[in-house]
NUSE-722710 format. One record per residue: residue in three letters; y negated, x negated, z of N, C-alpha, C in turn; residue number from 0. Coordinates in nm, 2 decimals. Layout:
+------+---------+--------+--------+----------+---------+--------+---------+--------+--------+------+
: resn : n.north : n.east :   n.up : ca.north : ca.east :  ca.up : c.north : c.east :   c.up : resi :
+------+---------+--------+--------+----------+---------+--------+---------+--------+--------+------+
:  ALA :       Y :      X :      Z :        Y :       X :      Z :       Y :      X :      Z :  NUM :
...
+------+---------+--------+--------+----------+---------+--------+---------+--------+--------+------+
END
This chain:
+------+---------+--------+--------+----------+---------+--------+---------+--------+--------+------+
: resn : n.north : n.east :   n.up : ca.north : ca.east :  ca.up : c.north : c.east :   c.up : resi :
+------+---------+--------+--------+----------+---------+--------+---------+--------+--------+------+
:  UNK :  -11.01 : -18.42 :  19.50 :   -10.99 :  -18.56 :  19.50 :  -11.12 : -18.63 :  19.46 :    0 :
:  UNK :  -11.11 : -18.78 :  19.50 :   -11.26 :  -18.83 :  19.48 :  -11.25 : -18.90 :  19.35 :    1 :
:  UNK :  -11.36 : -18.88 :  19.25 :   -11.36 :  -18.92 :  19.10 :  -11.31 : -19.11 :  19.11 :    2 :
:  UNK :  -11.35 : -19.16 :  19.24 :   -11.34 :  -19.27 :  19.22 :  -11.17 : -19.38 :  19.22 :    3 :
:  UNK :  -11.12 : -19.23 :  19.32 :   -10.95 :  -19.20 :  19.32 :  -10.94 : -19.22 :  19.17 :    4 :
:  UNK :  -10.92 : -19.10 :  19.14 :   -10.90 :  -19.11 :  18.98 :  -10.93 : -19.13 :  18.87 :    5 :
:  UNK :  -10.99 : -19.21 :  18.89 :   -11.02 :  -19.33 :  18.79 :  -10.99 : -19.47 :  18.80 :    6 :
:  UNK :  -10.89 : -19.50 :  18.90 :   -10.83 :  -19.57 :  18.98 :  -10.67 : -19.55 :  18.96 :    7 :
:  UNK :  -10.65 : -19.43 :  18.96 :   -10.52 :  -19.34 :  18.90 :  -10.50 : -19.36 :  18.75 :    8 :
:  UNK :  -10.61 : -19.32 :  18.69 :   -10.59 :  -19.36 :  18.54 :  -10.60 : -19.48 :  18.51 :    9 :
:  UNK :  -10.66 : -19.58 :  18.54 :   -10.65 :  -19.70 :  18.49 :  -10.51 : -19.77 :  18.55 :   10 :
:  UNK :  -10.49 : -19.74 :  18.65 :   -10.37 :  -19.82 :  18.69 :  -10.26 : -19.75 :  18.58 :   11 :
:  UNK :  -10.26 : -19.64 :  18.56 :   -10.14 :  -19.53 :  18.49 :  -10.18 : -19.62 :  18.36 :   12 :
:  UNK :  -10.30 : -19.62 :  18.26 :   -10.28 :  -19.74 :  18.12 :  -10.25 : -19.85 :  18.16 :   13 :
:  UNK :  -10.31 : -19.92 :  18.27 :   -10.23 :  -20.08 :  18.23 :  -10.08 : -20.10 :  18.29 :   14 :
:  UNK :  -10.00 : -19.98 :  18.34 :    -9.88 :  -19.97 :  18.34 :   -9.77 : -19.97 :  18.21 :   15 :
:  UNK :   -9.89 : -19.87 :  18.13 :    -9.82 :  -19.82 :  18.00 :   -9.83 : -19.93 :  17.90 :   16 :
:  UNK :  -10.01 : -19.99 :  17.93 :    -9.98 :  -20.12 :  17.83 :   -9.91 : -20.19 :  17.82 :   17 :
:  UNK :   -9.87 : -20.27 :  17.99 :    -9.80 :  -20.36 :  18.00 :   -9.64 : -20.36 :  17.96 :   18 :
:  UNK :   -9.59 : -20.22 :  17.96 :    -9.45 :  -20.16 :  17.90 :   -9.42 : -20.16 :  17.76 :   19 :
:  UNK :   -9.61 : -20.12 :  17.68 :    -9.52 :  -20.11 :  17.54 :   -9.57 : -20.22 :  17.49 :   20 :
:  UNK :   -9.66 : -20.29 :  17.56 :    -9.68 :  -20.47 :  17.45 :   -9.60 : -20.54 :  17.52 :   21 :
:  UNK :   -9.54 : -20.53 :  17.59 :    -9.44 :  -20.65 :  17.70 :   -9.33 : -20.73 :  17.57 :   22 :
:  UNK :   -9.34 : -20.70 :  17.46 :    -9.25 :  -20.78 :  17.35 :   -9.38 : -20.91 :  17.34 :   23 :
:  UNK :   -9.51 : -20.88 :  17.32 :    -9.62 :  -20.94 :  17.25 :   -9.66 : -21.01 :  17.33 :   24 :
:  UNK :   -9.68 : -20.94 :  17.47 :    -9.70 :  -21.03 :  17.59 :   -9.62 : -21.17 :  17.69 :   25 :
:  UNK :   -9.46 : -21.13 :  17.62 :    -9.39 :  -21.23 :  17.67 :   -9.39 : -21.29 :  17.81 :   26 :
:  UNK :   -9.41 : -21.37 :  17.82 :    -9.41 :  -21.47 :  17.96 :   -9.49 : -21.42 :  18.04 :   27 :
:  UNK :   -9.63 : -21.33 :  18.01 :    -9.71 :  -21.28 :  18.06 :   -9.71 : -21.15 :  18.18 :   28 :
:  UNK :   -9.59 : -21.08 :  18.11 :    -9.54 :  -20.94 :  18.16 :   -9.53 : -20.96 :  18.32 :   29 :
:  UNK :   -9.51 : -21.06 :  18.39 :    -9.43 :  -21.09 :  18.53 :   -9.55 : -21.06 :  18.63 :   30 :
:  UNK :   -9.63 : -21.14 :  18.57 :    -9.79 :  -21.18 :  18.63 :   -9.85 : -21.06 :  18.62 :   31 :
:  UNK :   -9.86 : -21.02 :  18.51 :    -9.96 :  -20.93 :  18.46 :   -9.88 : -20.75 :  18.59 :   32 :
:  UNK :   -9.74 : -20.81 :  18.61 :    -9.70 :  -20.68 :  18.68 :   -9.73 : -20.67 :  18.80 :   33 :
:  UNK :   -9.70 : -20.79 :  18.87 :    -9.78 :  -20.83 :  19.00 :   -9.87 : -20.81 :  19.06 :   34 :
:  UNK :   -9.96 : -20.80 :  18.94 :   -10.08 :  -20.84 :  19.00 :  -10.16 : -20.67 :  18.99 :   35 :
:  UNK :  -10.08 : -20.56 :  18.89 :   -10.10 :  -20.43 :  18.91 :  -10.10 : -20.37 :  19.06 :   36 :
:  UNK :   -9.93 : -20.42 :  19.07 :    -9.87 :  -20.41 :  19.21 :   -9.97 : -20.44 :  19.32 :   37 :
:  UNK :   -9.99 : -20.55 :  19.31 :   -10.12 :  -20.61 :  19.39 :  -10.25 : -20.55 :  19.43 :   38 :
:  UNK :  -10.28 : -20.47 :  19.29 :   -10.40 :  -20.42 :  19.29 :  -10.34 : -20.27 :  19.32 :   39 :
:  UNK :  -10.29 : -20.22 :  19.35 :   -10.28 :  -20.07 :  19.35 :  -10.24 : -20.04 :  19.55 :   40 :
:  UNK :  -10.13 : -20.21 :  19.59 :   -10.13 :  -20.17 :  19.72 :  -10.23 : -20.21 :  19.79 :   41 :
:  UNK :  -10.33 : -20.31 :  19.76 :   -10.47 :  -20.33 :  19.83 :  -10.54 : -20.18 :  19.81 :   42 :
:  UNK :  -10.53 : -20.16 :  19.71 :   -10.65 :  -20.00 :  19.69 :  -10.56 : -19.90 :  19.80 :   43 :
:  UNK :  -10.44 : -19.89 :  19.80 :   -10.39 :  -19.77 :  19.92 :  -10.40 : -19.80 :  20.02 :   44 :
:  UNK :  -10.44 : -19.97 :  20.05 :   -10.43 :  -20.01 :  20.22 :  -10.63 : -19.95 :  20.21 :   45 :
:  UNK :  -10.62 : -19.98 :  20.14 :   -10.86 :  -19.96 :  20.13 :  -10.83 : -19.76 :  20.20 :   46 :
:  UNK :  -10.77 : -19.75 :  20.11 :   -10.77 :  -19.57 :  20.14 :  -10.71 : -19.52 :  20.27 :   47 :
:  UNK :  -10.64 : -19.56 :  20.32 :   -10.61 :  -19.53 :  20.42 :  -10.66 : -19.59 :  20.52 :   48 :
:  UNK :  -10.73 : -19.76 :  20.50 :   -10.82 :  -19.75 :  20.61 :  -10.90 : -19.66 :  20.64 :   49 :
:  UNK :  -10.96 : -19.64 :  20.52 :   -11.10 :  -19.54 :  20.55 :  -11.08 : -19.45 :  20.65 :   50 :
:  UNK :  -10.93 : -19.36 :  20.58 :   -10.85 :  -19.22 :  20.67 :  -10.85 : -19.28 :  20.79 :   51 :
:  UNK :  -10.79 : -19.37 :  20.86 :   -10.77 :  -19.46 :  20.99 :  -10.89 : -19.45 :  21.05 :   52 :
:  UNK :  -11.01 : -19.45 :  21.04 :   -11.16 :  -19.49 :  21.09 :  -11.18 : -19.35 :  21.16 :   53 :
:  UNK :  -11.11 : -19.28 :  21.09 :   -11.21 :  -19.10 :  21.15 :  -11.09 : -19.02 :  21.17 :   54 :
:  UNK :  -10.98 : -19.12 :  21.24 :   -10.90 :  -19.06 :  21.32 :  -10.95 : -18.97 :  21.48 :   55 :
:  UNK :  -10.92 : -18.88 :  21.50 :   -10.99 :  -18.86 :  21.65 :  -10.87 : -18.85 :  21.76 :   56 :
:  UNK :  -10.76 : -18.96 :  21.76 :   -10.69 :  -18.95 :  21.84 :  -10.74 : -19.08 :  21.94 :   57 :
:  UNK :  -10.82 : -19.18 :  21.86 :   -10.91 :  -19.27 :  21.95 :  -11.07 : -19.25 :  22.05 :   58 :
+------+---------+--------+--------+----------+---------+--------+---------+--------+--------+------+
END
């Protein structure tokens, strides 16, 4: 795998875990703050599979 994968893997994996065990401290914040993980993790797998898509050779 590419280092840049996973370090992409682990940071998303802590601010999952952050957002679960301060979500008492965080309050109102938790909703947004999950979203926008969400957000950032399926933009990064649409990025990755474009790439895969480019050096298809069925085109």
């Amino acid at each position: 795998m590419n280092l840049k994968i996973l370090l992409t893997l682990a940071a998303v994996l802590f601010g999952a875990w952050a957002i679960f065990h301060f979500k008492a401290q965080l309050g109102i914040f938790v909703v947004p703050l999950f979203f926008g993980l969400v957000l950032f993790v399926t933009l990064r797998l649409y990025r990755l599979m474009e790439k895969d898509d480019s050096n298809d050779p069925r085109d």
